[in-house]
C-alpha positions in Angstrom: 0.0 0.0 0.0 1.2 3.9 -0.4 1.2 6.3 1.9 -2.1 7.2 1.1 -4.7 6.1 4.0 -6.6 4.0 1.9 -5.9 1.1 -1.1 -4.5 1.9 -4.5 -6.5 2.1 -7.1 -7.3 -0.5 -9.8 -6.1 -0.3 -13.3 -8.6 -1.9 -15.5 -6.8 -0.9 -18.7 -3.7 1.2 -20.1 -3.1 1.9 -23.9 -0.9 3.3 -26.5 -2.8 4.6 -29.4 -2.7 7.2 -31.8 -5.6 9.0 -31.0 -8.6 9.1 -28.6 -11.9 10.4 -29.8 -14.9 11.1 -27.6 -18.1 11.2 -28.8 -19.8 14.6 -27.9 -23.9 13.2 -27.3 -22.7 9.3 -25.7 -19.1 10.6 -23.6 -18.2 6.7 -25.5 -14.8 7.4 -25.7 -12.8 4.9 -29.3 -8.9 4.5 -29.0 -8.2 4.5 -33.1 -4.7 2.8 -33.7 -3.4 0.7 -30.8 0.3 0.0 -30.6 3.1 -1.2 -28.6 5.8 -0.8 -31.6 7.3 2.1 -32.7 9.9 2.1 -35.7 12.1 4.9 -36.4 14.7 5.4 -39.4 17.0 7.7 -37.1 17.4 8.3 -33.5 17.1 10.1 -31.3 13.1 10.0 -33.1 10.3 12.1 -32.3 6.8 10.8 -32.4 4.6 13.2 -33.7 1.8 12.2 -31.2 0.4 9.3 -29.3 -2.1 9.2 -26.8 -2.9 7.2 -23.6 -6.1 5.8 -22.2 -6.1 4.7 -18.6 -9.1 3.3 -17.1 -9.2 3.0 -13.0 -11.8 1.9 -10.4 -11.8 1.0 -6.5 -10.3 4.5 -6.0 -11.6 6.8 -2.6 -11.8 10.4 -3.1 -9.3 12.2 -4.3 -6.1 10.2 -5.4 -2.8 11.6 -7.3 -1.8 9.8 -10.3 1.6 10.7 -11.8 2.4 9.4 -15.6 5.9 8.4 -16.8 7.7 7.5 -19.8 11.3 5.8 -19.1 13.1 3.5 -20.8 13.1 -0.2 -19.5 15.8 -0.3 -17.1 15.3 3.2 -16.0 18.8 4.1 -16.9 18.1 7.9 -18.0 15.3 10.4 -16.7 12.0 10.0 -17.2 11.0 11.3 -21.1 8.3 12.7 -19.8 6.4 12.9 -16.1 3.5 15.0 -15.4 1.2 14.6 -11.7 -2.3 14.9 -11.3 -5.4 13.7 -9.6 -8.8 11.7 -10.1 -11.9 12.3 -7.6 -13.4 9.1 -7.6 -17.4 9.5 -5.8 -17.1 6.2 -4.8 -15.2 3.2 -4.8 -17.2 1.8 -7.6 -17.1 4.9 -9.9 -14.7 4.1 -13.4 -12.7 6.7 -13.9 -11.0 7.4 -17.3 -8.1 9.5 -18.4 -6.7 10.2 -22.0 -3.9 11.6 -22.2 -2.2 13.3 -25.3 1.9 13.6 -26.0 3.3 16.0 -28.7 6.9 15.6 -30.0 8.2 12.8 -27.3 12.0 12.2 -28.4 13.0 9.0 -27.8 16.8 8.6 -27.5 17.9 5.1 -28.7 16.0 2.0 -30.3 15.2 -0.8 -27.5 11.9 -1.1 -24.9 10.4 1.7 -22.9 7.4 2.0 -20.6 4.5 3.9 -20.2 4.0 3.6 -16.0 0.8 4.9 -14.0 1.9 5.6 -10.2 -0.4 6.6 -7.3 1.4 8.1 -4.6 5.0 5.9 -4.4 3.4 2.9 -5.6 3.7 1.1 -9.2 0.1 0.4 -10.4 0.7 -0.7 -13.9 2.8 -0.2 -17.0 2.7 -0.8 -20.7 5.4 -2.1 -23.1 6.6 0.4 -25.7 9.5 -0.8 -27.7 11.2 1.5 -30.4 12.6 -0.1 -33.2 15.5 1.1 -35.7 13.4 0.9 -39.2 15.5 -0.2 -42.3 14.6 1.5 -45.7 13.4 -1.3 -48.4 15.5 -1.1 -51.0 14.1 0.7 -54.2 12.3 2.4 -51.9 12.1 6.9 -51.5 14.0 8.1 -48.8 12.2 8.7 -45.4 10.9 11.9 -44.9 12.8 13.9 -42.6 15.8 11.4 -43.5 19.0 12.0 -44.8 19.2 12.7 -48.7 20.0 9.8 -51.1 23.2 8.4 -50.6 24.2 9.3 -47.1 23.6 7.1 -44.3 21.2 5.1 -46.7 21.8 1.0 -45.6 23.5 -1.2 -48.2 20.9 -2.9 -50.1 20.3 -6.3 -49.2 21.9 -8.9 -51.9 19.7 -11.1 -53.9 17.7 -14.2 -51.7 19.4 -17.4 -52.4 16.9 -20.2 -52.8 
């Protein structure tokens, strides 16, 4: 247990996805492109945007949340951290949070998390692995990637069979 004076909440669900749309008349919230890879031609990369649902229950009254992005061993500072807090009527009340991240620069390829903490306690985290991205051969140049010819990888020789 934290050091709050009551249980932890419940995660129920935490997701990467591209973008979160809520639905004006219903409040129905639809995550549209859920993923747990990203690949990048260069790093550091910067993903234009990604967004994160979190869905929590069993919480009592107001609870601080705090949201991290680290890599998997947590060998550099936190990409990003912000604190907050959820007012939950009840323990039975479902509380959900979206989240939306501009321009997160992710230093290196390998696996990072996406961690929900209440108080000094771990409640859950998501996988997020980065992935250096080849170039098919034949293919245009990334955009934003270096002009033709420099730092383009040696084409692949023809498949034996």
């Amino acid at each position: 247990m934290s050091k709050l004076h009551h249980p932890v909440p419940d995660v129920l669900s935490l997701v990467v996805c591209d973008q979160i749309i809520t639905d004006r008349m219903t409040g129905k919230q639809s995550l549209i492109g859920m993923f747990s890879t990203i690949h990048a031609f260069n790093f550091p990369a910067v993903h234009g945007q990604l967004c994160v649902f979190c869905s929590l229950t069993d919480g009592h009254g107001e609870t601080p949340l705090t949201i991290r992005f680290v890599d998997s061993n947590e060998a550099r500072p936190p990409l990003v951290e912000g604190n907050g807090k959820v007012i939950f009527k009840n323990p039975r009340s479902i509380a959900n949070l979206t989240l939306q991240f501009h321009g997160l620069r992710f230093p290196a390829p390998g696996e990072y998390r996406v961690q929900i903490w209440c108080g000094s306690e771990l409640l859950r985290e998501a996988r997020l692995t980065l992935v250096q991205a080849r170039q098919q051969p034949g293919a245009p140049p990334p955009q934003g990637g270096p002009p033709p010819g420099e730092g383009d990888p040696e084409p692949d020789g023809p498949e034996e069979g």
